[in-house]
C-alpha positions in Angstrom: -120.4 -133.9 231.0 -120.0 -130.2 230.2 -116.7 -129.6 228.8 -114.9 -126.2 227.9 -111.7 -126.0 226.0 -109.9 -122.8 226.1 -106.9 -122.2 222.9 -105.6 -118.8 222.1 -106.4 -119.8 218.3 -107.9 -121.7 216.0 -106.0 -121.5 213.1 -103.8 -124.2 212.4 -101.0 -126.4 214.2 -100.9 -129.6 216.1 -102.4 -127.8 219.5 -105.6 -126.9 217.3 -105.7 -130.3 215.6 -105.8 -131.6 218.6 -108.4 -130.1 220.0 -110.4 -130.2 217.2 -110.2 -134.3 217.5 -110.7 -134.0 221.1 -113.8 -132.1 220.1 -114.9 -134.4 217.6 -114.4 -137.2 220.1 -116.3 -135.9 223.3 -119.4 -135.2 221.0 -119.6 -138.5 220.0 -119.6 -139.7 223.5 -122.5 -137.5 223.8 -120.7 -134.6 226.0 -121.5 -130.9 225.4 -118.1 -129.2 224.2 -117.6 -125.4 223.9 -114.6 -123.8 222.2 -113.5 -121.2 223.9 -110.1 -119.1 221.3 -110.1 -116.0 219.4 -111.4 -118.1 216.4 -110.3 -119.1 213.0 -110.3 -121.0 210.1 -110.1 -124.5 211.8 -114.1 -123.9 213.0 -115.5 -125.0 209.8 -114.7 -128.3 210.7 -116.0 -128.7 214.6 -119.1 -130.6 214.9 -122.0 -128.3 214.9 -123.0 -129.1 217.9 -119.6 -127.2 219.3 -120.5 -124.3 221.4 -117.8 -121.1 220.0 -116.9 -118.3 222.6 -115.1 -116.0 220.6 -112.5 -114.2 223.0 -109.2 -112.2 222.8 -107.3 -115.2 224.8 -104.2 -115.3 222.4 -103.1 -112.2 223.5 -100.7 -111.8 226.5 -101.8 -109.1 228.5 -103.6 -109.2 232.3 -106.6 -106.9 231.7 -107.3 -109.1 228.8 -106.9 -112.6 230.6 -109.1 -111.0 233.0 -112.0 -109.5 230.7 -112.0 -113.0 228.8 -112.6 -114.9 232.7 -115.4 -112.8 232.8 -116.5 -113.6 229.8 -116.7 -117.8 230.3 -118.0 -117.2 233.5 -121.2 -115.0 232.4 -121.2 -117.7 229.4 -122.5 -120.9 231.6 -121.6 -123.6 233.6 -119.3 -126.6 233.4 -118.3 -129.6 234.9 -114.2 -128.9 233.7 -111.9 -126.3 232.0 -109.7 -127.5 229.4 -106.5 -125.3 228.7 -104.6 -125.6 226.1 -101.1 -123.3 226.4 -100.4 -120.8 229.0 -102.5 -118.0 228.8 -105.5 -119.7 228.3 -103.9 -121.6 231.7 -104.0 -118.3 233.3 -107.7 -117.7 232.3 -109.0 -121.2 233.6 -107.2 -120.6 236.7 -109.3 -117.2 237.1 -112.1 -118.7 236.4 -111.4 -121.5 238.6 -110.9 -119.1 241.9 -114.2 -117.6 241.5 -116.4 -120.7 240.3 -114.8 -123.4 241.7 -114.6 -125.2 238.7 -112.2 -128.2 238.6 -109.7 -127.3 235.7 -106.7 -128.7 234.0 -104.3 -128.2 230.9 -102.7 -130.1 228.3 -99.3 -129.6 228.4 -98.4 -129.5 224.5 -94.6 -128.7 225.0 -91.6 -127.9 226.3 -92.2 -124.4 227.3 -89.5 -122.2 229.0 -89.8 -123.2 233.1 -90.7 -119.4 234.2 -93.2 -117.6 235.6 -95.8 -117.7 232.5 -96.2 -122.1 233.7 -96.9 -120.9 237.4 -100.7 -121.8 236.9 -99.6 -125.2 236.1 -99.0 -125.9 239.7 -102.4 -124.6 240.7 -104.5 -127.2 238.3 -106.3 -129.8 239.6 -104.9 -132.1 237.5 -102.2 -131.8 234.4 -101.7 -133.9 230.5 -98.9 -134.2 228.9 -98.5 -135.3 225.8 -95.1 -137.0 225.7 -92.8 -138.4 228.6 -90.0 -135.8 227.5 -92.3 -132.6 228.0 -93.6 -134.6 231.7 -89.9 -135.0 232.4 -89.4 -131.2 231.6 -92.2 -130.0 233.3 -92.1 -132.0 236.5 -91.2 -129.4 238.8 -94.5 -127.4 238.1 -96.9 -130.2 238.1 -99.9 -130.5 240.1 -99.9 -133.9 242.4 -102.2 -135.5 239.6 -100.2 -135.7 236.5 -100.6 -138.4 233.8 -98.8 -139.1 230.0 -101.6 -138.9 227.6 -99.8 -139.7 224.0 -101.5 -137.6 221.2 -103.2 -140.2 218.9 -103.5 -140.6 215.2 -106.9 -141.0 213.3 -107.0 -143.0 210.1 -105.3 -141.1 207.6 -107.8 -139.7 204.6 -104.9 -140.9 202.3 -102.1 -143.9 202.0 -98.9 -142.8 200.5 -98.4 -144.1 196.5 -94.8 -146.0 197.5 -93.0 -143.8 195.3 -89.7 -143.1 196.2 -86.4 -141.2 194.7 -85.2 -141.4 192.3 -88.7 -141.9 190.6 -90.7 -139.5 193.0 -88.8 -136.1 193.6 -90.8 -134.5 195.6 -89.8 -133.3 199.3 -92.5 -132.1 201.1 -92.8 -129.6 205.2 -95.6 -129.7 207.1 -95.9 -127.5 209.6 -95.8 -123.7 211.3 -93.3 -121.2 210.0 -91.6 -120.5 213.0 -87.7 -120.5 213.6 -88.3 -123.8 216.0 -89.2 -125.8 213.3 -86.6 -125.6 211.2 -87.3 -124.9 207.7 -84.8 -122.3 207.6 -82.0 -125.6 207.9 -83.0 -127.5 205.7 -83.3 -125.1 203.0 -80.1 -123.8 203.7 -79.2 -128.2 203.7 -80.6 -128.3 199.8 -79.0 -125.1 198.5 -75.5 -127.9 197.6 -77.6 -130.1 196.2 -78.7 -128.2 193.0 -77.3 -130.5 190.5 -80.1 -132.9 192.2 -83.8 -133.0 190.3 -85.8 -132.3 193.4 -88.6 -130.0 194.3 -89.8 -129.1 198.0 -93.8 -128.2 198.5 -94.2 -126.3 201.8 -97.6 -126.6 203.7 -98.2 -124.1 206.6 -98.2 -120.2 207.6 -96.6 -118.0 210.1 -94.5 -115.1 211.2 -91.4 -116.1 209.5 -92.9 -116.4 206.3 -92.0 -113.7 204.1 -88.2 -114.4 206.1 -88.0 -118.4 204.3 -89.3 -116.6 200.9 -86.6 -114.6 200.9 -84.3 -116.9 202.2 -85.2 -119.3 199.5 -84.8 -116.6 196.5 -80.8 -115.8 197.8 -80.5 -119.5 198.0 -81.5 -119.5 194.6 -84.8 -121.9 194.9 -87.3 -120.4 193.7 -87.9 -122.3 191.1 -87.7 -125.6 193.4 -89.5 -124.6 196.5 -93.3 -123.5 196.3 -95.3 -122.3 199.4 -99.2 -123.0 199.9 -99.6 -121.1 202.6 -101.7 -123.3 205.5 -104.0 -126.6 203.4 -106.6 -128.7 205.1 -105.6 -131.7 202.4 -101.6 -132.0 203.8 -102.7 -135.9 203.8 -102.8 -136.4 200.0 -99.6 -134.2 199.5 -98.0 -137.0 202.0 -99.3 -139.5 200.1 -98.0 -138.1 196.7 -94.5 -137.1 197.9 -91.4 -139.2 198.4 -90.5 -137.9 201.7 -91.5 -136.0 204.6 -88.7 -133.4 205.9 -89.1 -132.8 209.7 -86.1 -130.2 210.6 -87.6 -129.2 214.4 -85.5 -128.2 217.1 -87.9 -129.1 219.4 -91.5 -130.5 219.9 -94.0 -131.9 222.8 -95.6 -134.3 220.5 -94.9 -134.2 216.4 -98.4 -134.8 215.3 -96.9 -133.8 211.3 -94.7 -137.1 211.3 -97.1 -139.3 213.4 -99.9 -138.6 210.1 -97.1 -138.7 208.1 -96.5 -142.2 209.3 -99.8 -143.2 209.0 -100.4 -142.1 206.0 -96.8 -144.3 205.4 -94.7 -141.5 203.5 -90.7 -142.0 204.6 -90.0 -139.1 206.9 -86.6 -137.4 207.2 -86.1 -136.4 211.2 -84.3 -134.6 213.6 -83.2 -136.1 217.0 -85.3 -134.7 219.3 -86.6 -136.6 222.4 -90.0 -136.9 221.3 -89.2 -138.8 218.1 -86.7 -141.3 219.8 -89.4 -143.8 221.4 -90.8 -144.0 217.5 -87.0 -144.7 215.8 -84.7 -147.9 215.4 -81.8 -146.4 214.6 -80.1 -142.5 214.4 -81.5 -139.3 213.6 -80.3 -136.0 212.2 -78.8 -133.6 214.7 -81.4 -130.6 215.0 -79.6 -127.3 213.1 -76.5 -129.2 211.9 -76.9 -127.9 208.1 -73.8 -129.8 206.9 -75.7 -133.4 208.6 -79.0 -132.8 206.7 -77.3 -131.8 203.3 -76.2 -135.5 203.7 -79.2 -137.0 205.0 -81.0 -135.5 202.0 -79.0 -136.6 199.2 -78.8 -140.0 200.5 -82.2 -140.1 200.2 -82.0 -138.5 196.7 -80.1 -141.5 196.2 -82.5 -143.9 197.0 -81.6 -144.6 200.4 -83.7 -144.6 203.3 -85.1 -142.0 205.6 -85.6 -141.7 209.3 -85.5 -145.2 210.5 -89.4 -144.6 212.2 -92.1 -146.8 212.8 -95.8 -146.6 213.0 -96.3 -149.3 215.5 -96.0 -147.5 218.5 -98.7 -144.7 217.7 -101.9 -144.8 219.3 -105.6 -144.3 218.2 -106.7 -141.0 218.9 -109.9 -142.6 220.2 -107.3 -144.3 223.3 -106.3 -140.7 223.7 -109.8 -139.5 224.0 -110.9 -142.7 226.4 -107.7 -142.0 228.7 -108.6 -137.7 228.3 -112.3 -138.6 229.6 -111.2 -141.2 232.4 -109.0 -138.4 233.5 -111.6 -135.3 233.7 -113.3 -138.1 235.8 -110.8 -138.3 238.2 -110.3 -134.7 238.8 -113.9 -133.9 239.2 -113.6 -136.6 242.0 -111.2 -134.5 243.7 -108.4 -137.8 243.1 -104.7 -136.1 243.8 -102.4 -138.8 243.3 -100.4 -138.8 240.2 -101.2 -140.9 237.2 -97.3 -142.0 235.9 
């Protein structure tokens, strides 16, 4: 089968490792993949055998969605288009209407029900990665729909079981955007000075230089250190004592499903996502007051997030179910997959 998957980016994120395992996968079932995204650092570690397009689809503009259909359809011929976020939606729709090319798009998240999820209703098929994003999104689905969990792969590292008050190290994982959340739970430490702790923060993004900042007038510079985006977040997880997860929202938290692989403790927020994975209460996404006592109870020595591992998948199930899927949109199947 010849497979394209279309991302704005390659950079970094859950969307991106995603497709990179999704990548990984489909070669080893002997497919040809090409990558269709504006490129970046995440290339490096595609199977050579990955076919790159390098296009202008992150940006959000209609002569550019346009120029970048032309582009995959003077690039070849394949047997499905893979989208991954909206614009790249828009694109594999254009190129859809002219080739006739079955296509279809992950749905990673909860995106805002407007105009810019329109295409969604014109795929022949659509994924979602969790039952709260298919729940949110149901009004704009195609007739053939289906709940494809994002799997785990085994973890590169096992977490050391050391916990506070031995271990004091916190440790984020993730994009530096206000949706995630950062900003809270520093704001959540700043009482808890007269704790020995230290937070290592693993990702990039536009808010940045905003969380530097914040953390010098919070007066934690000497306890918070940023890395800036790190292809090795699995042995941090395995060297820390807990993994803070402050999101306000999320499709599919990829960061605490490795996180739980790996077998770290993980401090959470209550979002829908999380809850088929938890045995007991979460922290209340934004409530800084809530996660200043979450934290030092785990400072303390008492427990995290009441998560569990059992319930992830393989991402080899999530490639199987992906592949059994393209099959029945290139059959021209329209019932929905529940």
């Amino acid at each position: 089968m010849k497979i394209i998957h279309i991302v704005p980016g390659f950079e970094e994120g859950g969307v991106e490792r995603y497709v990179l395992e999704l990548c990984r996968e489909q070669i080893s079932s002997g497919h040809e993949v090409t990558l269709a995204s504006c490129g970046g650092r995440l290339e490096k570690f595609l199977p050579s055998s990955v076919r790159l397009i390098h296009i202008p689809v992150h940006r959000k503009n209609l002569f550019t969605g346009l120029y970048c259909a032309k582009r995959i359809i003077s690039s070849g011929k394949w047997d499905i288009l893979h989208a991954h976020s909206r614009v790249p939606a828009f694109v594999s729709w254009a190129v859809s209407s002219r080739t006739k090319t079955p296509w279809i798009m992950t749905a990673h998240a909860q995106y805002s029900l407007n105009l810019g999820i329109i295409p969604l209703k014109h795929a022949n098929g659509v994924i979602c990665v969790s039952e709260s994003v298919r729940r949110h999104l149901e009004s704009y689905l195609p007739p053939l729909n289906a709940t494809i969990p994002n799997g785990i792969t085994e973890p590169s590292a096992k977490w050391e079981g050391k916990y506070f008050p031995e271990n004091k190290k916190f440790l984020y994982v993730g994009r530096l955007t206000h949706l995630k959340g950062l900003d809270v739970a520093l704001k959540a430490l700043e009482p808890l000075k007269s704790y020995e702790w230290t937070l290592d923060v693993l990702g990039d993004g536009p808010q940045r230089s905003e969380l530097e900042a914040l953390v010098k007038d919070l007066g934690l510079s000497e306890r918070v250190k940023f890395y800036g985006f790190r292809d090795d977040a699995e042995n941090f997880m395995s060297r820390s004592a807990c993994l803070i997860f402050p999101s306000y929202q999320e499709g599919f938290p990829l960061t605490v499903n490795e996180a739980l692989a790996v077998g770290v403790p993980v401090l959470a927020s209550d979002i829908e996502a999380l809850r088929p994975l938890s045995s007991g209460e979460l922290i209340q996404p934004g409530d800084v007051p809530a996660w200043t006592e979450a934290i030092r109870r785990v400072i303390d020595g008492g427990k995290a997030s009441p998560l569990s591992a059992e319930k992830l998948t393989k991402f080899s199930e999530t490639a199987s179910k992906t592949e059994e899927f393209y099959g029945r949109v290139i059959s021209g199947e329209s019932a929905a997959l529940c």
